[in-house]
N, C-alpha and C positions, 0 to 999 in steps of 0.2 A: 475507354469510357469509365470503366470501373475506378481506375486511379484516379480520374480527373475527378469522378464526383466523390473518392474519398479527401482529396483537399480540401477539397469546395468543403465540403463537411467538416472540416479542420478549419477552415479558415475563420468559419462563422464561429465555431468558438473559441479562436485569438482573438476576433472583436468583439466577442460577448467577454471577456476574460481580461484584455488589457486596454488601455486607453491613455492618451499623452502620450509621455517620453520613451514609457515603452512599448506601447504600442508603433510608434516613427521607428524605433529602432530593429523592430522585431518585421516589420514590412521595408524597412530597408535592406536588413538582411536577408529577408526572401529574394529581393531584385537582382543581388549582389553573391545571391549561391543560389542561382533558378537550376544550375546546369548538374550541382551535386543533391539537388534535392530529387531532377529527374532520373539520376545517374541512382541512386539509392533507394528510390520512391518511399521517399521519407522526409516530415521537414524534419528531423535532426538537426541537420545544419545549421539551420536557419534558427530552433529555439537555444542554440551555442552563441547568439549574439549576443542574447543578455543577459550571459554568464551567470554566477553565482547568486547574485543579489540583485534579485527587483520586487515586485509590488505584483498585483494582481488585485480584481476587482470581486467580491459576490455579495449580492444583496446593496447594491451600491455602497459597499463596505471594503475599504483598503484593505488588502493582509500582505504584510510584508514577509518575504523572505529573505534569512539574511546570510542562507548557505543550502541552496537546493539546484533542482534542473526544472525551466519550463515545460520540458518534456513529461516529466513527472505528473504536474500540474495539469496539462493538459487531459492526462491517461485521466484521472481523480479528479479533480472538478469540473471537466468538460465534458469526460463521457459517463461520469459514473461507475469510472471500473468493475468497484466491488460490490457497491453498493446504490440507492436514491436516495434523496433525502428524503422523500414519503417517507422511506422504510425507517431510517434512521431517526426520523422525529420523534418517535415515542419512547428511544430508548433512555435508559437511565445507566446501565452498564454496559461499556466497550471494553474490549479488547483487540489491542493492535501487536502481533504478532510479527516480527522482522520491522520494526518502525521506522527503519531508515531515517531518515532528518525529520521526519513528522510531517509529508504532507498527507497524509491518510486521516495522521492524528488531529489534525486542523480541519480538514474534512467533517469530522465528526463531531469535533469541537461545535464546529458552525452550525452545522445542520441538526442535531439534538442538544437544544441548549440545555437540557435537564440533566443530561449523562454526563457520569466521570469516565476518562478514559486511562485504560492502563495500556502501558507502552513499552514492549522489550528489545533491546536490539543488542545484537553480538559486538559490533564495533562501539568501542567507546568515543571513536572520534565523529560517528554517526549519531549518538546517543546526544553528544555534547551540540553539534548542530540540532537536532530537533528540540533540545534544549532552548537553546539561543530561538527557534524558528517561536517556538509558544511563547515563550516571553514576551518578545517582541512586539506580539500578540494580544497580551492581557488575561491569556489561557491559562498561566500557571498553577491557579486555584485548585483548578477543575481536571488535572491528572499526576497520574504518578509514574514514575519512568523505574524503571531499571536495566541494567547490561547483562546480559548471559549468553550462554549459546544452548539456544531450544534442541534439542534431540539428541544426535550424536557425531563424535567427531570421528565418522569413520574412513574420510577421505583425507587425500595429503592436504589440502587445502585448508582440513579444519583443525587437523593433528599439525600443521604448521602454527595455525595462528592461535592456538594454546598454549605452544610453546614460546611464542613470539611476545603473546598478551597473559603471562601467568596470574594477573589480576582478574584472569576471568574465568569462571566457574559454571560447568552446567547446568541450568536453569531447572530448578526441580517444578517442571509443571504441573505435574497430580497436586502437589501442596498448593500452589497459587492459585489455581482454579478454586478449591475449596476454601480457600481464605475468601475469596473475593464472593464466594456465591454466584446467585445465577446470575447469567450474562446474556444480556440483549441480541446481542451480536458481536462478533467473532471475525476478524482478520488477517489471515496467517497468507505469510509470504516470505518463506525461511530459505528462499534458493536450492530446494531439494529434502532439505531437512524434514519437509511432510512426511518424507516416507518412514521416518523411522519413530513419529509419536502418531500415526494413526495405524493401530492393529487390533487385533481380535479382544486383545485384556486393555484397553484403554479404559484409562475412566476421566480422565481431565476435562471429555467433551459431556460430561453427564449433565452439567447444568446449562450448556449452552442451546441455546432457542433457536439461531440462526448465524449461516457462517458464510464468506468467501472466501474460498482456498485455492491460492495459485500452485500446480504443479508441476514440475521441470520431467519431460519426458513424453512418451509416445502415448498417443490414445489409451491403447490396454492398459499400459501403467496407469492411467489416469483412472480407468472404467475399476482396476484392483480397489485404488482408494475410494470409490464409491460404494461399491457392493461393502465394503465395511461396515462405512458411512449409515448404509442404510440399514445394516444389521446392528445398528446402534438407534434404529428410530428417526431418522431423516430421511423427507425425499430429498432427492440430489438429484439435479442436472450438472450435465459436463459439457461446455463449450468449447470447444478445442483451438489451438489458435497454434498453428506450426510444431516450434517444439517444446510447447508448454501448453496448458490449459488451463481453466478454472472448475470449480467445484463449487456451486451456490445449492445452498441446504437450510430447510428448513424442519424444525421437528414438530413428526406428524401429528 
């Protein structure tokens, strides 16, 4: 019963979400992978039908994308991942932390038309999509992008692709923060990387008002960067979700 009314709750927002040609192809694809979606309990499958490039609907207003995942999409404009757009209406400065293609950054584009949003992302062929994604868009105005790797490259994975991408340089975030001033709200989703810029001598988060922080790891690990968190002037709640959670904070 649980699964079925999580579909059901997904489904209503693929129909709030798409309509037409991709909406036919996105319910055809469900009919045509019913057996891996129950096999996975996931539509996954299902939002692989319309691949890279399609459309999507909010405020009866088109947004194209023109290199992302509808899965994505659905996480961020159907349930609100990180954020509402209540919350997001008043700001004026964002900050997107891991921006992947930019659906976070479009997210926020839409929903506080008054904010500029700043966008960092380690891959540059990630960077280059969310690029292409705003554009497309008519967003370009209204943020600024750049490529780093937030934290540290303590693992093979990040001492790999340092040596892989020598055009890429460790983001010095205490300086950017303080370039940018105080910040609305705050979105960090670095695949791990939280652990190594949230500690006791932090000061990056000194101007930020409100955050949501995804973290790769066990409850405790999660509950470590809150007690931080909070000895920095945030309530923090932690929502846990398998083997990752979130961290939603705002300063008291």
């Amino acid at each position: 019963m649980q699964i079925a009314k999580k579909i059901f709750e997904e489904l209503v927002i693929v129909f709030r979400l798409l309509s037409g040609r991709e909406l036919f192809k996105w319910w055809f694809g469900l009919c045509t992978r019913v057996v891996a979606v129950i096999r996975q309990r996931s539509l996954g499958p299902v939002d692989q039908t319309l691949g890279s490039e399609f459309s999507f609907q909010v405020f009866h207003r088109r947004i194209a994308v023109t290199s992302g995942s509808f899965g994505v999409v659905r996480e961020i404009f159907g349930r609100n991942a990180y954020v509402t757009p209540a919350e997001l209406m008043p700001c004026q400065t964002i900050v997107d932390l891991g921006a992947n293609c930019g659906v976070f950054s479009l997210y926020a584009l839409i929903h506080a038309p008054k904010a500029h949003v700043y966008a960092i992302d380690v891959q540059p062929e990630q960077m280059a999509a969310l690029r292409a994604n705003i554009a497309a868009n008519g967003f370009a105005p209204r943020i600024t992008t750049d490529v780093g790797m937030i934290g540290a490259a303590s693992d093979d994975w990040g001492r790999e692709f340092l040596r892989s991408h020598p055009e890429v340089q460790i983001f010095n975030l205490d300086s950017f923060m303080k370039k940018i001033g105080p910040c609305d709200f705050l979105k960090c989703d670095i695949e791990g990387g939280e652990f190594h810029i949230v500690n006791e001598q932090m000061r990056w988060m000194d101007g930020v008002r409100r955050f949501s922080m995804e973290y790769h790891g066990t409850p405790v690990e999660g509950e470590k960067l809150a007690v931080i968190l909070r000895k920095k002037g945030f309530l923090v709640a932690r929502l846990d979700h398998g083997t990752l959670g979130y961290l939603d904070g705002i300063r008291s």
